[in-house]
KEVO-769486 format. One line per 4 residues: their letters; for each residue x negated, y, z negated of N, C-alpha, C. Coordinates in steps of 0.02 Angstrom, whole numbers. Last residue first. Layout:
<recs>
A) X/Y/Z/X/Y/Z/X/Y/Z | ...
</recs>
This chain:
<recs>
XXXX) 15385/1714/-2574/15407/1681/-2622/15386/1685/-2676 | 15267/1798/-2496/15330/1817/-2537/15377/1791/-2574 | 15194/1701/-2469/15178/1741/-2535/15239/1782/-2549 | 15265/1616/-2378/15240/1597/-2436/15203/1640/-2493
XXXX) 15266/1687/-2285/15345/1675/-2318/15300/1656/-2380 | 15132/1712/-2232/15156/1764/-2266/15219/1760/-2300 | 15105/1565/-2181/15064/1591/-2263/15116/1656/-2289 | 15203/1587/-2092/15191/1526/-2138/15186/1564/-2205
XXXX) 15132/1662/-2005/15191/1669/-2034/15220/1625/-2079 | 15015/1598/-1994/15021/1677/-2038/15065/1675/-2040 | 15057/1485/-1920/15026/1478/-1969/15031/1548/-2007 | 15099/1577/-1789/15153/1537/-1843/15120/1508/-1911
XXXX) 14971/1613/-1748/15030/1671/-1779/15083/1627/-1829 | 14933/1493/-1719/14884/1519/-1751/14936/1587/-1792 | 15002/1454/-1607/14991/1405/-1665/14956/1464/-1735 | 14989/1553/-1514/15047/1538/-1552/15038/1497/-1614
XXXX) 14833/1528/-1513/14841/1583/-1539/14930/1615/-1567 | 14854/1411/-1443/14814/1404/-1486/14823/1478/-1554 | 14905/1444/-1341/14944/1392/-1369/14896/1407/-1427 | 14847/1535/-1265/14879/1556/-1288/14911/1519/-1344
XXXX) 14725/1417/-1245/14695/1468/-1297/14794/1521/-1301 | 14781/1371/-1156/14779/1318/-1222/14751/1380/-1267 | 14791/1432/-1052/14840/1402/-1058/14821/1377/-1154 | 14647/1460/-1020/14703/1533/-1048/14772/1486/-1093
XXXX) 14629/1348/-953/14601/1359/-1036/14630/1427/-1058 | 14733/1350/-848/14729/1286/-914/14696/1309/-972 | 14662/1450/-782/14732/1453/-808/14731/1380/-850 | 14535/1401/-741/14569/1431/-797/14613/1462/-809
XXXX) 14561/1287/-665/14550/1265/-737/14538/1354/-803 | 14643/1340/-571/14680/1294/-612/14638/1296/-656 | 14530/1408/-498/14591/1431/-535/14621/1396/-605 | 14459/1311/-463/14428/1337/-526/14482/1382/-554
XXXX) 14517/1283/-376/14508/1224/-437/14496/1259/-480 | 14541/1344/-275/14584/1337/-323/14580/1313/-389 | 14396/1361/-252/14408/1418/-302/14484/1417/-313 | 14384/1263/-183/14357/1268/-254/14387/1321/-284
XXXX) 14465/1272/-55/14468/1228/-135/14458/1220/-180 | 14402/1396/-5/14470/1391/-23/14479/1331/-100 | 14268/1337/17/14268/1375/-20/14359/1394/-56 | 14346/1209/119/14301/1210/34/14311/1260/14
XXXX) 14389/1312/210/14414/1267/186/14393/1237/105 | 14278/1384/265/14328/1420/225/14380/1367/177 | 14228/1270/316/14184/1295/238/14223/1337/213 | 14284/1252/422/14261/1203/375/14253/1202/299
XXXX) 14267/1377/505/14360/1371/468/14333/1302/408 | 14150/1365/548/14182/1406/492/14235/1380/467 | 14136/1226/601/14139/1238/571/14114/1280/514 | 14219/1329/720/14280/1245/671/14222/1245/594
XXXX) 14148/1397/752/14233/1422/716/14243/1367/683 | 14034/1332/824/14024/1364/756/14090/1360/729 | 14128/1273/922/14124/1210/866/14080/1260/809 | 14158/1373/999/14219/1344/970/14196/1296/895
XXXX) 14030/1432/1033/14064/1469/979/14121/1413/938 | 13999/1307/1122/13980/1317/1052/14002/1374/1013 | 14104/1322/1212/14073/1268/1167/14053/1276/1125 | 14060/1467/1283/14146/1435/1242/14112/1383/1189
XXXX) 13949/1432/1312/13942/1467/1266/14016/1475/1221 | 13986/1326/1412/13924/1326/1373/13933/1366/1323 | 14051/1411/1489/14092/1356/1462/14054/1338/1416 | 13964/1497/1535/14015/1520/1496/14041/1460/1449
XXXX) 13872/1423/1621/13861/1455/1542/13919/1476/1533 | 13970/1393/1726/13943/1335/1681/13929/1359/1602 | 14005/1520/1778/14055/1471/1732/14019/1422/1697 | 13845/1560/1830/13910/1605/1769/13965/1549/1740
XXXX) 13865/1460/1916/13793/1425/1875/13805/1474/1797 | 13956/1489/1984/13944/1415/1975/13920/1427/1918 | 13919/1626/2034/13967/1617/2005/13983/1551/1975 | 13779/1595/2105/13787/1600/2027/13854/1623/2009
XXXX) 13855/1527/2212/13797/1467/2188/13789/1504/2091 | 13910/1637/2274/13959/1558/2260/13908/1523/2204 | 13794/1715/2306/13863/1742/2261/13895/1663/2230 | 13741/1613/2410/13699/1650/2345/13752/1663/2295
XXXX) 13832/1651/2481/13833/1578/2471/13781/1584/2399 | 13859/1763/2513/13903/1743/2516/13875/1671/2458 | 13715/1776/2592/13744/1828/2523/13803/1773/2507 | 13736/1686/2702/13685/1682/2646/13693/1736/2553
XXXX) 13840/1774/2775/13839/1694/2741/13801/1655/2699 | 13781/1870/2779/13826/1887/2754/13843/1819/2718 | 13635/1843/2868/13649/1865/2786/13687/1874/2745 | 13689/1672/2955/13668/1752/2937/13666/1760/2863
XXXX) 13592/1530/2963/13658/1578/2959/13640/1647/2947 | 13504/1421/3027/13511/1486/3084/13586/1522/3046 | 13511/1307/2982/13470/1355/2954/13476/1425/2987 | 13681/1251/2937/13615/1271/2997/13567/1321/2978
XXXX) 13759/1197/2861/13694/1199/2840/13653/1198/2879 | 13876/1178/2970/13894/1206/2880/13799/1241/2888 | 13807/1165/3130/13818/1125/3034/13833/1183/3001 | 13888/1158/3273/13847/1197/3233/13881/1173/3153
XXXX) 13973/1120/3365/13891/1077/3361/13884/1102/3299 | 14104/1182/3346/14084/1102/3317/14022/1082/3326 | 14058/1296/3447/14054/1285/3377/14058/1241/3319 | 14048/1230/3575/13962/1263/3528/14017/1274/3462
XXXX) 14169/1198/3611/14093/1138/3594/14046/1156/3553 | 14223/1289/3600/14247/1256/3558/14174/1198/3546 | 14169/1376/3702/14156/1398/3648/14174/1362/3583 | 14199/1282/3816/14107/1290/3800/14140/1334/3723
XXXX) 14319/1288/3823/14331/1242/3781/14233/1235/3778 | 14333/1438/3871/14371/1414/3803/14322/1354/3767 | 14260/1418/3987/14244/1462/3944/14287/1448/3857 | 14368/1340/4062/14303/1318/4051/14270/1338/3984
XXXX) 14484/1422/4064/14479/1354/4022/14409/1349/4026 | 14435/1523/4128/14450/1545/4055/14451/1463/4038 | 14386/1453/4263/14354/1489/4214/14369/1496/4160 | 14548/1410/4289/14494/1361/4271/14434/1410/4239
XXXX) 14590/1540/4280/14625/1510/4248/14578/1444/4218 | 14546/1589/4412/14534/1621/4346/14549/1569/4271 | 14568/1508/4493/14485/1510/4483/14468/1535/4430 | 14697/1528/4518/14678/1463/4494/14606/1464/4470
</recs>
C-alpha cells in the first residue's frame, strides 16, 4: 500500500510540475529553442515565397499583356498587307487584260 501511495504521489507531483510550466518559460532548452528558431524562419521562408509567387505572377500577366498587343498589331498589320498585295494583284489583272485588249486590237 506504501508503494502504491508513493507511485500515486510521485505521478500526480509530476503532473503538477508540468501544467505549471508555460509554452514561454524562459527556462527551455536548446532543442526547443532550435526548434522554435527553425518554425519562426520557415514562417518568415513562406511569407517571401508567396511574396515572390506574387509578383512573378502579376510580371507573367503583364507579359502575357503585351504579348497580347504585340499579337494584334502585327495581325493588323498583316491584314493591311495582304489588302495592298490584294489590290496591287487586282491592279496588275486589270493591267494584263488591258494588253490583251490592245494586242486583239492590232491584230485586227
Amino acid at each position: 500500500m506504501k508503494k502504491l501511495t508513493a507511485t500515486l504521489f510521485a505521478a500526480l507531483s509530476l503532473a503538477a510540475l508540468a501544467g505549471c510550466q508555460k509554452p514561454d518559460d524562459k527556462h527551455i532548452g536548446p532543442a526547443e529553442q532550435a526548434g522554435r528558431e527553425l518554425d519562426k524562419a520557415a514562417t518568415q521562408a513562406g511569407q517571401q515565397l508567396d511574396k515572390a509567387a506574387s509578383q512573378a505572377e502579376k510580371k507573367l500577366d503583364q507579359a502575357g499583356e503585351k504579348l497580347d498587343q504585340a499579337t494584334q498589331q502585327a495581325g493588323e498589320k498583316l491584314n493591311q498587307a495582304t489588302e495592298k498585295l490584294g489590290e496591287k494583284v487586282e491592279q496588275a489583272g486589270k493591267d494584263m487584260q488591258e494588253s490583251a485588249r490592245e494586242a486583239r486590237k492590232g491584230k485586227n
